[in-house]
PyMOL CGO cylinders between C-alpha atoms (Angstrom):
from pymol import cmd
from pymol.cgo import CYLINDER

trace = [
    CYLINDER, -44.57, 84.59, -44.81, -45.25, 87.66, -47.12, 0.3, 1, 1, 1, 1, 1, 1,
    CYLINDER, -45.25, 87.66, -47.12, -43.92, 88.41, -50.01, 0.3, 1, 1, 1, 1, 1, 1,
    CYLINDER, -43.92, 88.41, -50.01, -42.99, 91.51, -51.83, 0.3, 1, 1, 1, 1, 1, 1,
    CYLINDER, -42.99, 91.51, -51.83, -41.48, 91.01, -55.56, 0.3, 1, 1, 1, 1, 1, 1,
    CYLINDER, -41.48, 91.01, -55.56, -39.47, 94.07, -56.65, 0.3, 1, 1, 1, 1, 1, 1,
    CYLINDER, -39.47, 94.07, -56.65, -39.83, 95.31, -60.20, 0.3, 1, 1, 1, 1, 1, 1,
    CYLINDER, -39.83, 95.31, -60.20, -36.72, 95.61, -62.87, 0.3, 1, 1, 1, 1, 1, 1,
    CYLINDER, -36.72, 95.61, -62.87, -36.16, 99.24, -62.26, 0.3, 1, 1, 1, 1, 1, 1,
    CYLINDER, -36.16, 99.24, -62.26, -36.45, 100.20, -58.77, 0.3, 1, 1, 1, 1, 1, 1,
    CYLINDER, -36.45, 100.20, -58.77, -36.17, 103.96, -58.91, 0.3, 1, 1, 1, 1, 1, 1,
    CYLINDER, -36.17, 103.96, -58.91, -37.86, 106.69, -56.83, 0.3, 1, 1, 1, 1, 1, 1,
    CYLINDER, -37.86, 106.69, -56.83, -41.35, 106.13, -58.18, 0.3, 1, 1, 1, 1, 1, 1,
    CYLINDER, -41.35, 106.13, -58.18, -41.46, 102.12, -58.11, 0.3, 1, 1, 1, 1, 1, 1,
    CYLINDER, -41.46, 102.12, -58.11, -40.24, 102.78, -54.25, 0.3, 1, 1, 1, 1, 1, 1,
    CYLINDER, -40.24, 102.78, -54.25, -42.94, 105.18, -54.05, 0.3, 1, 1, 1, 1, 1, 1,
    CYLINDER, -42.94, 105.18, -54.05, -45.29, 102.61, -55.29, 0.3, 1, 1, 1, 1, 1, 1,
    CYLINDER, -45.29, 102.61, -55.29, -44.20, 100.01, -53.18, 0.3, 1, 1, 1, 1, 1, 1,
    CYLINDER, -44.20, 100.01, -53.18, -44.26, 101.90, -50.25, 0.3, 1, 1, 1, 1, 1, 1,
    CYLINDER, -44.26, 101.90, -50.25, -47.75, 101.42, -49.07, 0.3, 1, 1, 1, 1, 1, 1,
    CYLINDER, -47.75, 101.42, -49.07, -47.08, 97.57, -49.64, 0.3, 1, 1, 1, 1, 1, 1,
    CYLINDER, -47.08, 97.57, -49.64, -44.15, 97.58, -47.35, 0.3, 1, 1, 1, 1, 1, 1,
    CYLINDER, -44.15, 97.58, -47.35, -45.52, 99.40, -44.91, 0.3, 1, 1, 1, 1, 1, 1,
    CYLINDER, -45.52, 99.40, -44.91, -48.78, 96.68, -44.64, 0.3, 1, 1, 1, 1, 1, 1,
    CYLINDER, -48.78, 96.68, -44.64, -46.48, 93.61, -44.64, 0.3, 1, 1, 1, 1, 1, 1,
    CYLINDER, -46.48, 93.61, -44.64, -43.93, 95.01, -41.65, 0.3, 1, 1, 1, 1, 1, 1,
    CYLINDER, -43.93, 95.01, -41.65, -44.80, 93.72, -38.58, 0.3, 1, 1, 1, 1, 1, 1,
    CYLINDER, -44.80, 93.72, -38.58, -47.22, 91.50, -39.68, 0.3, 1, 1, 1, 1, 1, 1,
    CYLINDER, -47.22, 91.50, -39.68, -44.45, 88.37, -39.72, 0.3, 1, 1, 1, 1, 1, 1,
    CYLINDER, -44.45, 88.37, -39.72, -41.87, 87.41, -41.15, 0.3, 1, 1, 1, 1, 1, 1,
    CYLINDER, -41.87, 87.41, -41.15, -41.35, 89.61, -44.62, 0.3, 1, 1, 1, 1, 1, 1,
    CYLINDER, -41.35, 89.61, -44.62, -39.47, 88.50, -47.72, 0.3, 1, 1, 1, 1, 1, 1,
    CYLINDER, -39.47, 88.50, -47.72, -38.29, 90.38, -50.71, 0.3, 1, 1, 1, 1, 1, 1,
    CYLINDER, -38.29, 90.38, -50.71, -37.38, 89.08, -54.14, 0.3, 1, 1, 1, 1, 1, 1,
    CYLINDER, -37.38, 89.08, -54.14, -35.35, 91.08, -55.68, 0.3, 1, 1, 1, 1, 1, 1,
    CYLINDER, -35.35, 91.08, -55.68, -34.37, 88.35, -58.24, 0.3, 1, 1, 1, 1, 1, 1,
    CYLINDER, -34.37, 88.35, -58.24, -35.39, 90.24, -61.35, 0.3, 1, 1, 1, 1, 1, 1,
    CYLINDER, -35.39, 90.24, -61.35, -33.94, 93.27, -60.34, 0.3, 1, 1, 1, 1, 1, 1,
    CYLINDER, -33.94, 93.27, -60.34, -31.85, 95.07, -62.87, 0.3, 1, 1, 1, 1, 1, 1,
    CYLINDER, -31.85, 95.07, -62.87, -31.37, 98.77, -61.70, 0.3, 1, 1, 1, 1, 1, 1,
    CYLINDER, -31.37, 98.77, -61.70, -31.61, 100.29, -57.80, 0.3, 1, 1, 1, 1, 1, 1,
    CYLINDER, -31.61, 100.29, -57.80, -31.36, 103.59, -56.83, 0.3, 1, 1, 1, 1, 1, 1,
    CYLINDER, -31.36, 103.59, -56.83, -31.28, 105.45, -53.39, 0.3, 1, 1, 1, 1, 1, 1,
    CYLINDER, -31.28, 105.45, -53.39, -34.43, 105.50, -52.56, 0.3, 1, 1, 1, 1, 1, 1,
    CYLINDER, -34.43, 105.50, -52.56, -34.93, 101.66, -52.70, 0.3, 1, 1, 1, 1, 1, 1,
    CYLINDER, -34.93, 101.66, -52.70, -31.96, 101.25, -51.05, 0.3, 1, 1, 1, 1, 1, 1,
    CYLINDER, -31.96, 101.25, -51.05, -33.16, 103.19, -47.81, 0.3, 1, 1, 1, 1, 1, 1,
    CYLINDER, -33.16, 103.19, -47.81, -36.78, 101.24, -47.84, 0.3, 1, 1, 1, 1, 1, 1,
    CYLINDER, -36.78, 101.24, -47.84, -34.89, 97.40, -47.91, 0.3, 1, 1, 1, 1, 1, 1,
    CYLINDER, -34.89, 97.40, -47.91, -32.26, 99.19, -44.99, 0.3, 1, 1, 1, 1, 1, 1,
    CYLINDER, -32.26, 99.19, -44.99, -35.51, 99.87, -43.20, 0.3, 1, 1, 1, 1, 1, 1,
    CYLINDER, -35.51, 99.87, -43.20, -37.40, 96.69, -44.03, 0.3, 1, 1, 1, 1, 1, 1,
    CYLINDER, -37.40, 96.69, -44.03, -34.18, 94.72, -42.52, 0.3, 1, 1, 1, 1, 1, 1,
    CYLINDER, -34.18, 94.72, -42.52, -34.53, 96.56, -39.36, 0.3, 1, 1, 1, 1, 1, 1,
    CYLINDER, -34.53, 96.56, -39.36, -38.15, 97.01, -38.96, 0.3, 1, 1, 1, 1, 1, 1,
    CYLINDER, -38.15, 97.01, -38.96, -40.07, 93.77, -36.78, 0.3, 1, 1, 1, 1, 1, 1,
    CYLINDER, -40.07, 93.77, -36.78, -38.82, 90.54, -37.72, 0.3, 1, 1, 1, 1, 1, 1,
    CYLINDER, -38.82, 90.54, -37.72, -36.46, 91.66, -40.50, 0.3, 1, 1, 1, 1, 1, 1,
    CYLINDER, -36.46, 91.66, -40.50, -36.55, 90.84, -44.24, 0.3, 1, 1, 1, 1, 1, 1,
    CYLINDER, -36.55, 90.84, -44.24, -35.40, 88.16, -45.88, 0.3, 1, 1, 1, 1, 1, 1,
    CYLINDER, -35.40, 88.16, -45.88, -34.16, 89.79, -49.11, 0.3, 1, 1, 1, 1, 1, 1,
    CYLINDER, -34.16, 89.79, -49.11, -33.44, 87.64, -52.37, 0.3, 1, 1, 1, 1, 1, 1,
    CYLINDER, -33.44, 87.64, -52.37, -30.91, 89.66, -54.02, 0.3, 1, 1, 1, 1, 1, 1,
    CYLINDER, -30.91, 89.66, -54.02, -30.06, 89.76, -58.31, 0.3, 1, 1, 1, 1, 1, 1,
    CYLINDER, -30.06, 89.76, -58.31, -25.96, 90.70, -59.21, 0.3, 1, 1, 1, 1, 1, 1,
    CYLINDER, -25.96, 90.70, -59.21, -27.58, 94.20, -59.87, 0.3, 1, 1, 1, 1, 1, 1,
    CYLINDER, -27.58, 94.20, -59.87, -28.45, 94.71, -56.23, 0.3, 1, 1, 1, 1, 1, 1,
    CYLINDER, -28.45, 94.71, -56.23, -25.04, 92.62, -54.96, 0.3, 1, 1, 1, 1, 1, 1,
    CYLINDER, -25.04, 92.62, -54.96, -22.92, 94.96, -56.81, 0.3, 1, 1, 1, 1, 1, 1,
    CYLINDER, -22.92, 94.96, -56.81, -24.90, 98.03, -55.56, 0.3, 1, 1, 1, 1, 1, 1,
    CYLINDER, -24.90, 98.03, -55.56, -24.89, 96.59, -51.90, 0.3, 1, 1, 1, 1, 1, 1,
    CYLINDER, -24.89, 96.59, -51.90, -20.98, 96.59, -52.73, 0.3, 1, 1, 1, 1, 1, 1,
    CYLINDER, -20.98, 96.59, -52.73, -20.62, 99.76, -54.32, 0.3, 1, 1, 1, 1, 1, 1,
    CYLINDER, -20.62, 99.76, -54.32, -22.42, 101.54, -51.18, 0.3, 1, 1, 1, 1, 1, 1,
    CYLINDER, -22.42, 101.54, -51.18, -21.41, 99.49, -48.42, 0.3, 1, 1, 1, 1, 1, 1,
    CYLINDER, -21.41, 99.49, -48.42, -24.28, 98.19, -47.41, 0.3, 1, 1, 1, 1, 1, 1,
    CYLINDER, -24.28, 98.19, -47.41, -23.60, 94.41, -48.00, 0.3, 1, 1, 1, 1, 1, 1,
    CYLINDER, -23.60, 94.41, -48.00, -23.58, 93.80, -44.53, 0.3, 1, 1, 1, 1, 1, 1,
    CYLINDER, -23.58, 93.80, -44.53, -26.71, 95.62, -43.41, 0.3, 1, 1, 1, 1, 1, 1,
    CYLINDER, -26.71, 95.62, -43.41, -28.82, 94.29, -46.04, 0.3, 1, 1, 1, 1, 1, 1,
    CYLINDER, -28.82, 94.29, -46.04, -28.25, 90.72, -46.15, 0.3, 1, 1, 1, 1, 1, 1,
    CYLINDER, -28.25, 90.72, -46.15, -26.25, 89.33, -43.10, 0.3, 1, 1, 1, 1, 1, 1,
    CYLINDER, -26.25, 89.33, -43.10, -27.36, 85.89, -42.69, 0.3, 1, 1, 1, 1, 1, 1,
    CYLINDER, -27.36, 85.89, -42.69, -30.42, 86.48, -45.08, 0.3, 1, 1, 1, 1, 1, 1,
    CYLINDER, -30.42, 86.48, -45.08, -29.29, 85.12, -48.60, 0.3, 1, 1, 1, 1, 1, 1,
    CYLINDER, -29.29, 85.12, -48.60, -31.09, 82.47, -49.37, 0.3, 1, 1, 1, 1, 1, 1,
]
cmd.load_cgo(trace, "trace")
């Protein structure tokens, strides 16, 4: 399984910068994201786990309270980690 570890801040440019890695470990198995650490998320972020979740076999995300809340806050609890917590 790959693994993609998500930085504190995960604004525009750290999505931007993570980008190319996302796009190499999609579709090449099963994907997992640790998002642990993570204190801030913006949009942008936001989108590229949305996509990551629907893209091949789906990511496995390991959320922090900072990206609960913002899951909450947006809606997008259910879309980003249905049956995924671990």
């Amino acid at each position: 399984m790959r693994n993609i570890v998500l930085p504190a801040r995960c604004d525009r440019a750290a999505t931007e910068a993570l980008l190319p890695e996302f796009q190499a470990a999609l579709g090449a198995g099963p994907l997992s994201i640790d998002a642990s650490g993570t204190e801030q998320i913006g949009q942008a972020m936001l989108q590229l786990l949305i996509s990551a979740r629907r893209t091949g076999d789906g990511a496995k995300i390991i959320p922090s309270s900072a990206l609960m809340d913002a899951a909450r806050l947006t809606g997008l609890e259910h879309a980003l980690f249905e049956g995924t917590i671990v």
